[in-house]
C-alpha positions as CSV (number, residue, x, y, z in Angstrom):
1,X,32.7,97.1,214.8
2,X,34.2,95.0,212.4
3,X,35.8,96.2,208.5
4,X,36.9,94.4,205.6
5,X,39.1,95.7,203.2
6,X,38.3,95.1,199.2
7,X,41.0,96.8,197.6
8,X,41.4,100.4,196.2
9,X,38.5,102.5,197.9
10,X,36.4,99.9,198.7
11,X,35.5,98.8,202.2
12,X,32.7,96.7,203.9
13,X,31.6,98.2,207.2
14,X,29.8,96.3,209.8
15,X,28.5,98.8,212.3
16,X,25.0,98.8,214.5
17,X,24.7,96.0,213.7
18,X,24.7,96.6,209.8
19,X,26.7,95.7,206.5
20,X,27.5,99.0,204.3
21,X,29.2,98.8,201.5
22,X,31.3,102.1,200.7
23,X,32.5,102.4,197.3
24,X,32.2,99.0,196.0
25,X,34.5,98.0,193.3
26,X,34.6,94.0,193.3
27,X,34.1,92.4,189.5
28,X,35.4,93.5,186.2
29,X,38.2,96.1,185.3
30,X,38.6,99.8,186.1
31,X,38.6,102.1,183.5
32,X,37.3,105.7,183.2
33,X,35.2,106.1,180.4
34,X,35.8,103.1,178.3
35,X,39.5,104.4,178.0
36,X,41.6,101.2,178.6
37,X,44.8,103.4,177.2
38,X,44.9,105.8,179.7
39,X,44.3,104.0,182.8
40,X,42.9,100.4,183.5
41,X,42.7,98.6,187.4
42,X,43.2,94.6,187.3
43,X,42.9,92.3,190.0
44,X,44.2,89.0,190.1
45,X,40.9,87.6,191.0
46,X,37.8,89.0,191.8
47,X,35.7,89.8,195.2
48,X,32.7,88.0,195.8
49,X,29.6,90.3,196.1
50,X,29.0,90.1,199.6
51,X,25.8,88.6,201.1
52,X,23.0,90.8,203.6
53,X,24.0,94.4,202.5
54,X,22.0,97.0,204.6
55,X,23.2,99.9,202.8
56,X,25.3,101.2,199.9
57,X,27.2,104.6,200.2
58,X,28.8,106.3,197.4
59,X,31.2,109.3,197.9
60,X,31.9,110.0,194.1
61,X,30.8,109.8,190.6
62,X,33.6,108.6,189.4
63,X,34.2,105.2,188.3
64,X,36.8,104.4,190.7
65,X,34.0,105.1,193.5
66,X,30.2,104.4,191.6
67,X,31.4,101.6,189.6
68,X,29.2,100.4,187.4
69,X,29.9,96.6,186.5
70,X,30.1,95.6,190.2
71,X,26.6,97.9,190.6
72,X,25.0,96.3,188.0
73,X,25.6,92.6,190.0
74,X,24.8,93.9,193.2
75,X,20.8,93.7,194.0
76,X,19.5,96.7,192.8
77,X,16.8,97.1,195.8
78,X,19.7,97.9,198.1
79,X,19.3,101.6,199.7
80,X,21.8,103.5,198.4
81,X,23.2,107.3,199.9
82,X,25.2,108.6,197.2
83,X,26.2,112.3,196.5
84,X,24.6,114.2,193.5
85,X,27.0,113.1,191.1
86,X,27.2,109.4,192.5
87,X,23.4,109.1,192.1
88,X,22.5,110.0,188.9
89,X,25.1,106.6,188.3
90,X,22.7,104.1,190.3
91,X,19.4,105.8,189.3
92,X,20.4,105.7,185.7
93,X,21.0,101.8,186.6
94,X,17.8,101.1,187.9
95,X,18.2,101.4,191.8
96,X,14.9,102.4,194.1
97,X,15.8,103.4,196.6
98,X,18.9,106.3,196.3
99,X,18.8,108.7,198.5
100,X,21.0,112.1,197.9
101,X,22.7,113.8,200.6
102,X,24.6,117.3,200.0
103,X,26.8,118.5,202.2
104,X,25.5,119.2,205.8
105,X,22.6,116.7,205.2
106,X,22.3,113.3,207.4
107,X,20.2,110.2,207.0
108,X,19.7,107.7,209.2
109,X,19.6,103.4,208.8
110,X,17.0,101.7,211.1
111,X,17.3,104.3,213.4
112,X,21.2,102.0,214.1
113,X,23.3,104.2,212.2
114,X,23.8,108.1,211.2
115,X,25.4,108.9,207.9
116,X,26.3,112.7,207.5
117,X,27.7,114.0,204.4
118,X,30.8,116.6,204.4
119,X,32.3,118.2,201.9
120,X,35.0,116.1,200.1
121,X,37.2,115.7,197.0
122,X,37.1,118.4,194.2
123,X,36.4,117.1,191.0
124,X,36.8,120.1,188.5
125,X,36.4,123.4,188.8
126,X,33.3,123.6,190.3
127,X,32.0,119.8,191.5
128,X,33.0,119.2,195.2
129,X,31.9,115.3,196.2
130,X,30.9,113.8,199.3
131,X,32.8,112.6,202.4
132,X,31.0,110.8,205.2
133,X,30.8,110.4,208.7
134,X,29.6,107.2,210.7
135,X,28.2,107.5,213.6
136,X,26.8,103.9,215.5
137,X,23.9,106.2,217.1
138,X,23.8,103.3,220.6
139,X,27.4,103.5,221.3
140,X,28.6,106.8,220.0
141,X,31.6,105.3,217.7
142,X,31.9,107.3,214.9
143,X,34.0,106.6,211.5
144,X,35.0,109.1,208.8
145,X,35.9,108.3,205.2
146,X,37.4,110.7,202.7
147,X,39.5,108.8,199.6
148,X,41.4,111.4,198.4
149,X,42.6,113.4,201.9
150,X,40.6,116.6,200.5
151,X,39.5,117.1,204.7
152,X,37.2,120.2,205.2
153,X,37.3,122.0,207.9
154,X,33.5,121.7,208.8
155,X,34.7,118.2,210.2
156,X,36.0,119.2,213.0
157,X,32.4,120.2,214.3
158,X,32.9,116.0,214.8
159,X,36.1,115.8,216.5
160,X,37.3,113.3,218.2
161,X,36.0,110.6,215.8
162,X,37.2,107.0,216.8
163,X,38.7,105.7,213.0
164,X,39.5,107.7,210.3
165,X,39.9,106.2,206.4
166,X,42.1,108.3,203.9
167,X,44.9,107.8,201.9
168,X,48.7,107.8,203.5
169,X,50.3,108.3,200.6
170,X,50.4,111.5,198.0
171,X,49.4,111.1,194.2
172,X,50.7,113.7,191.9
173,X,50.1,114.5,188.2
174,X,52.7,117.1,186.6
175,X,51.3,120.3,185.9
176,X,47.9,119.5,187.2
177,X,49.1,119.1,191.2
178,X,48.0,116.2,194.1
179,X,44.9,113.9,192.8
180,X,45.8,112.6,196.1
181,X,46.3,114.1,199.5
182,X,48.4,111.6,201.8
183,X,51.2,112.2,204.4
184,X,50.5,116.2,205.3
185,X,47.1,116.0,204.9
186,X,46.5,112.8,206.8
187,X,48.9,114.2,209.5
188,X,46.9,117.5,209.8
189,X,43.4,115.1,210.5
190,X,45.2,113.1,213.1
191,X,46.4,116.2,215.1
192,X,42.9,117.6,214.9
193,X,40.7,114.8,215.0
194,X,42.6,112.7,217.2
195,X,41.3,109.0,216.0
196,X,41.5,105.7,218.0
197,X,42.4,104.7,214.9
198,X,43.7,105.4,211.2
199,X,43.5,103.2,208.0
200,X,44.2,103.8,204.5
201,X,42.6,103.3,201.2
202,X,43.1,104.2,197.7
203,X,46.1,102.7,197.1
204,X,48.0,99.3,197.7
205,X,46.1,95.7,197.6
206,X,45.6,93.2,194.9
207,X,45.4,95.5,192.9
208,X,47.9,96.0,189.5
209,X,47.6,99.5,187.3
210,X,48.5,100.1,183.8
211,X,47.8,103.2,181.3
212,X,49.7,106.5,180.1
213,X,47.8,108.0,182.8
214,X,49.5,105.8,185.6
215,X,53.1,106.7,183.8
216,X,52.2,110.1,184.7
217,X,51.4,110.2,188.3
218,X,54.2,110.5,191.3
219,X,53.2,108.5,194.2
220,X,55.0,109.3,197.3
221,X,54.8,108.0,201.0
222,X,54.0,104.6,202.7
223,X,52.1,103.4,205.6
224,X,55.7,103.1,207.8
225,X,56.7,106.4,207.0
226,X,53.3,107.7,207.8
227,X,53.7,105.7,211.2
228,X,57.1,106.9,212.3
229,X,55.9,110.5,211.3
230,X,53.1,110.0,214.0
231,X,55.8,109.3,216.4
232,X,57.7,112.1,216.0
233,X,54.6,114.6,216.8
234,X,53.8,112.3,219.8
235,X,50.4,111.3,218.3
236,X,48.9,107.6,220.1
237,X,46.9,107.2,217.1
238,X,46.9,103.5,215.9
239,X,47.9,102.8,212.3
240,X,46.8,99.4,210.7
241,X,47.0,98.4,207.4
242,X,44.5,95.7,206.7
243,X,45.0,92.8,204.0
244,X,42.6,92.8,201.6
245,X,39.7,90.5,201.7
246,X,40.3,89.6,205.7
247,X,37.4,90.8,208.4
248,X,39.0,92.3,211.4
249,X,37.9,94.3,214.1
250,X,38.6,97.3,214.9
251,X,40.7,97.9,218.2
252,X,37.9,100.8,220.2
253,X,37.3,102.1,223.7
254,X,34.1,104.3,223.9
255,X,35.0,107.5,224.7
256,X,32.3,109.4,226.5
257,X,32.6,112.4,224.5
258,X,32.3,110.6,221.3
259,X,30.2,113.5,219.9
């Protein structure tokens, strides 16, 4: 199982022996809703669109997650699995074959690779998005993604699950509480997921932010402080902290319980 890091929340994923593209942000700027002033995401230079993509998952609607100047360049006869919100995004941009999966739903890719849908980060008051677990159906290794550290409790039907991706670090806005769920959260998954392995995403890379938005939000915690916290609660869960843009693969042992 091999990963590649691509800033943000984007990762490539080679697994049974396919490429899937989570999240892909790779050309352009981010911005929410054409508003530069409040929050705009720069990279020094852009990713290339990768080559041989299997499969395109999407755990949000928002732009930071469905984002539409890198969807527009990416062939738009790529299956897609989005969540509800995610897929209006790509249908409305012309992709054929988007396929929706709530909560508790599954799909599988060339009969290589299980995809199940959890619930995931609230957006609102009332619109809970998608995260997903990975499972490679011949060996059993399973990887769960959730960007913001939102971690429902029906994923523990899962546990153990070899690598988890979420954010390490917490995210705050004033009066309006965590956007992002890091240290605690991400401690709490560890304990009762018990991973091989643990990366994180959301934050850090090539990455440079600007906007009143970003002026706004308290960021708290890093990937050392994260490890050493691991330590102390005698957790042998491995953190790495990939470099954007570099392949590497991941460091797993089947586990005959794998789920």
């Amino acid at each position: 199982m091999f990963l590649t890091w691509l800033d943000s929340n984007s990762w490539l994923l080679e697994i049974g022996g396919k490429r899937i593209l989570i999240d892909p942000w790779l050309v352009g700027s981010l911005i929410f809703s054409n508003l530069e002033w409040l929050f705009k995401g720069s990279r020094s230079q852009e990713r290339p669109i990768p080559d041989n993509i299997d499969l395109i998952v999407l755990s949000q609607g928002l732009e930071d997650h469905t984002h539409p100047p890198t969807l527009k360049e990416l062939d738009h006869s790529i299956k897609v699995v989005a969540s509800p919100n995610a897929a209006k995004v790509v249908q409305k941009l012309g992709y054929t074959q988007v396929t929706v999966l709530p909560h508790g739903e599954s799909f599988t890719l060339d009969n290589q690779v299980e995809i199940k849908a959890f619930p995931g980060s609230p957006i609102g008051p009332t619109l809970v998005e998608n995260s997903y677990l990975l499972k490679e159906l011949e060996s059993g290794l399973t990887v769960y993604y959730e960007p913001h550290g939102y971690h429902s409790p029906a994923i523990l039907q899962a546990a153990p699950i070899d690598v988890v991706i979420t954010p390490f670090i917490d995210m705050t806005l004033p009066l309006l509480g965590p956007i992002i769920k890091g240290k605690n959260s991400s401690l709490e998954v560890v304990k009762s997921l018990k991973p091989q392995v643990i990366l994180p995403t959301a934050a850090g890379g090539d990455v440079a932010f600007e906007g009143l938005l970003m002026k706004l939000i308290q960021t708290k915690g890093t990937a050392e402080e994260f490890r050493s916290l691991l330590e102390k609660n005698n957790l042998s869960t491995q953190v790495l902290e990939p470099t954007p843009g570099d392949r590497f693969e991941l460091p797993l042992e089947k586990r005959a319980l794998a789920i």
